[in-house]
C-alpha positions in Angstrom: 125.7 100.0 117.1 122.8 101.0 114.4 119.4 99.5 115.8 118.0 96.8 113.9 114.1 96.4 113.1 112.4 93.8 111.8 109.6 96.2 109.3 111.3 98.6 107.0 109.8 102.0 108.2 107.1 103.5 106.7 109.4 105.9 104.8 110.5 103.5 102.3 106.9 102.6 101.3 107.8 105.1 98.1 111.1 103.5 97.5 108.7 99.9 97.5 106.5 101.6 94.8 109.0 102.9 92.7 111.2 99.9 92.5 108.1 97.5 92.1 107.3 99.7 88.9 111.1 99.7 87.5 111.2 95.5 88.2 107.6 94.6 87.5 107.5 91.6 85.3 111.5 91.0 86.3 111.2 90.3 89.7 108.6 90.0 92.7 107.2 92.2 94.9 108.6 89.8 98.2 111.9 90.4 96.0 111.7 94.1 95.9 110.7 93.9 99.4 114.0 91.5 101.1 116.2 94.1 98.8 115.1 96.9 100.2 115.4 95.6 103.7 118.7 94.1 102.8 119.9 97.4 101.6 118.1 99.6 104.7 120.5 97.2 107.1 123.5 97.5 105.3 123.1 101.0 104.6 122.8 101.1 108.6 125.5 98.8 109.6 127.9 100.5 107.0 127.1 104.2 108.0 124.8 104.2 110.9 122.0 106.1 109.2 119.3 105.1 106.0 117.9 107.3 103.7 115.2 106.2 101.5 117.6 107.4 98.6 120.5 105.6 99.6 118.5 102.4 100.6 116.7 103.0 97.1 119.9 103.6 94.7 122.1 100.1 97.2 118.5 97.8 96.2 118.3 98.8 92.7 121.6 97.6 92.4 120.8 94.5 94.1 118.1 94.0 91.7 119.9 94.5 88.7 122.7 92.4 89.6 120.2 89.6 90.6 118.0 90.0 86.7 121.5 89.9 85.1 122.2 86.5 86.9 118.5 85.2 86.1 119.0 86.3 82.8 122.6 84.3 82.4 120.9 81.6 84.2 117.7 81.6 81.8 
């Protein structure tokens, strides 16, 4: 069973940067941050390994699908 952390690693500080550029003004940093830890423990549960580009490309889509709602919502 994949080892579960509390801290995204240090790795994913870029993905963190990127994806608080793309979703500034749509969504908050703390956001951006539960998504991409959301996405780096499904990413291992689902495949027992997480890449920063496969933990980035699962959270944007998180993050899209969550604006959409806002935006429905809004």
């Amino acid at each position: 069973m994949p080892e579960k952390t509390t801290a995204p690693p240090r790795d994913y500080a870029d993905v963190l940067d990127r994806l608080n550029s793309e979703f500034a003004g749509v969504h908050a940093e703390d956001t951006v941050a539960r998504c991409v830890d959301a996405a780096r423990q499904g990413a291992l549960d689902v495949t027992g390994r997480a890449t920063p580009d496969l933990v980035e490309r699962i959270a944007r889509q998180h993050l899209q699908v969550l604006a959409m709602a806002f935006a429905e919502r809004g």
